[in-house]
N, C-alpha and C positions, 0 to 999 in steps of 0.2 A: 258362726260358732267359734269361739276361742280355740287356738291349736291346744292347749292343754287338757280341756274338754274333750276334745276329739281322740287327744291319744289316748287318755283316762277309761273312755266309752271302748276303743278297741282292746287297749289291754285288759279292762274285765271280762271281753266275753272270751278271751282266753282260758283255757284249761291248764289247769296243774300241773307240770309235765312240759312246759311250753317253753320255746329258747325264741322271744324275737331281738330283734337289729333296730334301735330307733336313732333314724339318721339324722343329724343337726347338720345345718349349713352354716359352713366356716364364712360365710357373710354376715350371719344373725346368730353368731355362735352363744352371745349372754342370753337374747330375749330364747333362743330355742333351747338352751340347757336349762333356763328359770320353769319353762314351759314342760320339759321330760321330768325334771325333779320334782313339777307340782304332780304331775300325771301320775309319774311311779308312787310316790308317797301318798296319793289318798285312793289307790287301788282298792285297799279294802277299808270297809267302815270303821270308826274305832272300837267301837265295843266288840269286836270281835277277837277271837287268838290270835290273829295275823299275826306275823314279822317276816322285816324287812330287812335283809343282809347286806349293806354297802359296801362295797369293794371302791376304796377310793386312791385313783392310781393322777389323778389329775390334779382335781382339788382336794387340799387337805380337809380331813374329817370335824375340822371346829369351823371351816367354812361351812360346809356341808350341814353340819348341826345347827348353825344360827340360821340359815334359810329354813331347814324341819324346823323348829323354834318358831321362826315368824311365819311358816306354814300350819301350825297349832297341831304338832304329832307330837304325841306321848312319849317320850325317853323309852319305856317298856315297849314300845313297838317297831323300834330301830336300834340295830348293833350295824358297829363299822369297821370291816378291814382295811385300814389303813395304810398303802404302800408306799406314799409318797412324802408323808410330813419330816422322815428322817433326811430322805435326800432333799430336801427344799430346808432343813435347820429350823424347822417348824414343829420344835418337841416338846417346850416350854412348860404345857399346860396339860398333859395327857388326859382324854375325853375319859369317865368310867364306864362307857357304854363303847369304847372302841380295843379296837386288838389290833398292834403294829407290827409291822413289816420291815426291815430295815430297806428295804429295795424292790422297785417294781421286777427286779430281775427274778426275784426268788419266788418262780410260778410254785413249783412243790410245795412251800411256805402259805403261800395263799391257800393253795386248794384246801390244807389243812388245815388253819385257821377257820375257812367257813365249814368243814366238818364240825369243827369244835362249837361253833353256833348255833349249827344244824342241830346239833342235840342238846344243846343247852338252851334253846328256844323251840322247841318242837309245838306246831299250832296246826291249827285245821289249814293256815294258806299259808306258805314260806314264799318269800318274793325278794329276790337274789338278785340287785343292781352292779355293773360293773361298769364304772367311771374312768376310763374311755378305753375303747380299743386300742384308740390312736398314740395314747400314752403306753401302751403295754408292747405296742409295733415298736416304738421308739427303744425302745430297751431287751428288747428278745428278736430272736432272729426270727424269719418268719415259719421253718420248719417245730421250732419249738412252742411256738405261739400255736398254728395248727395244732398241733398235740394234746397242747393244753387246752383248746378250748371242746376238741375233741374230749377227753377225758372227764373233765370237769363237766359238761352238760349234758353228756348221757347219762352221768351219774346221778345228775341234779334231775335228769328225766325222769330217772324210773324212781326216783323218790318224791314225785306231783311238784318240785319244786319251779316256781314261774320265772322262765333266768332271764333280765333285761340287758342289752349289752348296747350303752352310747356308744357309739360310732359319728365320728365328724368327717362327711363328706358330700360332696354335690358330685360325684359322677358315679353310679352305681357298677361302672366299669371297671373301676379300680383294684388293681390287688389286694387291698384290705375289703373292700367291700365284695369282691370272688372267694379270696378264704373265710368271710364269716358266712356269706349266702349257702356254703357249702356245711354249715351247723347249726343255723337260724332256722325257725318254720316259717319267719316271716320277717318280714322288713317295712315301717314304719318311715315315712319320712314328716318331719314336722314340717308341716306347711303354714307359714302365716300369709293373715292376710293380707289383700293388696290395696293401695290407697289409703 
């Protein structure tokens, strides 16, 4: 079975309310982030109210958008926070379906932002992707980071919202992967196949 399949299949039988960790391996880091971007993005069917809230601290949001594009999602079924297109000088073209950030630094910014989503796309399934951990370690210190992710997914809990968080690592031992295990219900690792 294809690793995107597989992720697809377990993040549906998740409940609303749910915070998992889906971990890409920094060896297979394109074919495993092509594989979590297919999986998250066709979670729910289309004809449905679904939306999907991208937090994008890694790839900029018109990357992001021309994979949905050649993944066949709806414009109306994806909005994008944006953290990272102003520090990478990647502003040129602003998405209409996305809300910017000037800096992955500015956690409070974000959280607000996807408030402001939250209720301007209110659907039967809200599904809240954030693109990467590893990029938000990189720019926030790690007390703060805790905090935030602390705050931001109990929040996103008790409003049924389903919060996916990439995470790039191959040791589960890791300090980033011990601070998110300790806000995650679950952890995901993409597995491809071998041979």
């Amino acid at each position: 079975m294809p690793p995107d399949l597989d992720i697809g299949d377990r993040l549906r039988r998740l409940s609303g309310g749910s915070a998992v960790a889906v971990r890409l391996s920094p060896a297979e880091y394109a074919d495993d982030y092509f594989a979590a971007l297919n999986a998250t993005l066709h979670i729910a069917p289309p004809d449905t109210d679904a939306h999907t809230i991208f937090v994008s601290v890694t790839n900029p949001s018109a990357l992001v958008w021309s994979i949905a594009q050649a993944l066949a999602i709806d414009e109306k079924q994806l909005s994008f926070v944006d953290a990272i297109s102003h520090t990478m000088m990647n502003y040129k073209d602003p998405l209409p379906n996305a809300t910017y950030v000037e800096s992955p630094r500015m956690l409070e910014t974000i959280m607000l932002r996807v408030e402001f989503l939250l209720r301007l796309h209110p659907g039967a399934r809200t599904i809240l992707v954030i693109d990467s951990v590893n990029s938000l370690a990189i720019h926030n210190s790690r007390d703060l980071l805790s905090e935030f992710f602390h705050i931001m997914l109990n929040n996103l809990k008790s409003r049924q919202v389903l919060s996916i968080l990439l995470i790039v690592s191959d040791d589960a031992n890791s300090e980033l992967d011990q601070m998110i295990g300790l806000v995650v219900d679950e952890t995901i690792d993409v597995v491809r196949p071998r041979g």
